[in-house]
N, C-alpha and C positions, 0 to 999 in steps of 0.2 A: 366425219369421214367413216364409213361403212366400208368393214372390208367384205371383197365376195363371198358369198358359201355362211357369213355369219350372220344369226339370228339376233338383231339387235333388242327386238320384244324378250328373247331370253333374259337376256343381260340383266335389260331394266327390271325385272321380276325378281332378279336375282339380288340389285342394290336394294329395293325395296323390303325385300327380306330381312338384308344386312342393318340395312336401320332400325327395322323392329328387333333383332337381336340384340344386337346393340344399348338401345333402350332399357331391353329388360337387364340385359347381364349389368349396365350400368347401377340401374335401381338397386339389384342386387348386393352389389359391390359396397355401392353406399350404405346399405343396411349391415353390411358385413364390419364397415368400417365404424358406426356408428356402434355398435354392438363391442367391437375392439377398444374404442374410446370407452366405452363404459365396464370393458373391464380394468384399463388403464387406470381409472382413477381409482377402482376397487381395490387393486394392487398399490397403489402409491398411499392408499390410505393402510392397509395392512405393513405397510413396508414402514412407514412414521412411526407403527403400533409396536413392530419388531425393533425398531432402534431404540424405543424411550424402553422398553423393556431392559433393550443392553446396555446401555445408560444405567439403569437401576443396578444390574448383577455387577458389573467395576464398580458400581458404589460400593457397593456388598464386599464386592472380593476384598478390597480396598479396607475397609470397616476390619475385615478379619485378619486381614492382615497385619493394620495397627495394633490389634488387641493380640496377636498370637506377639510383635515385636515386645506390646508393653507387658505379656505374660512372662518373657524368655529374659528382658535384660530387667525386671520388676522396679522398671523407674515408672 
């Protein structure tokens, strides 16, 4: 259905457009996404390296604290 007065050649120039937009902005996206994923695991790897570190310092704290207890009560 054609309404009067409208250029329907417009139009379709017009979705043709919107597909190659589309296309590219998708491409895009993906590489944006791809790119995110790969700093995701960069972060999840430094985030492992941050916990085994805090792990280690409550060792420690822990350590010094036994030895300040067995300083203080000299059992």
């Amino acid at each position: 259905m054609v309404l009067p007065g409208v250029d329907p050649e417009k139009y379709k120039a017009d979705v043709a457009r919107y597909k190659l937009e589309k296309d590219d902005i998708r491409k895009d996206a993906e590489a944006l996404d791809a790119k995110a994923d790969e700093w995701n695991h960069k972060s999840d790897a430094k985030m492992h390296q941050h916990h085994q570190w805090a792990l280690a310092t409550t060792a420690e704290q822990i350590a010094i604290s036994l030895a300040a207890i067995t300083l203080l009560t000299r059992k």
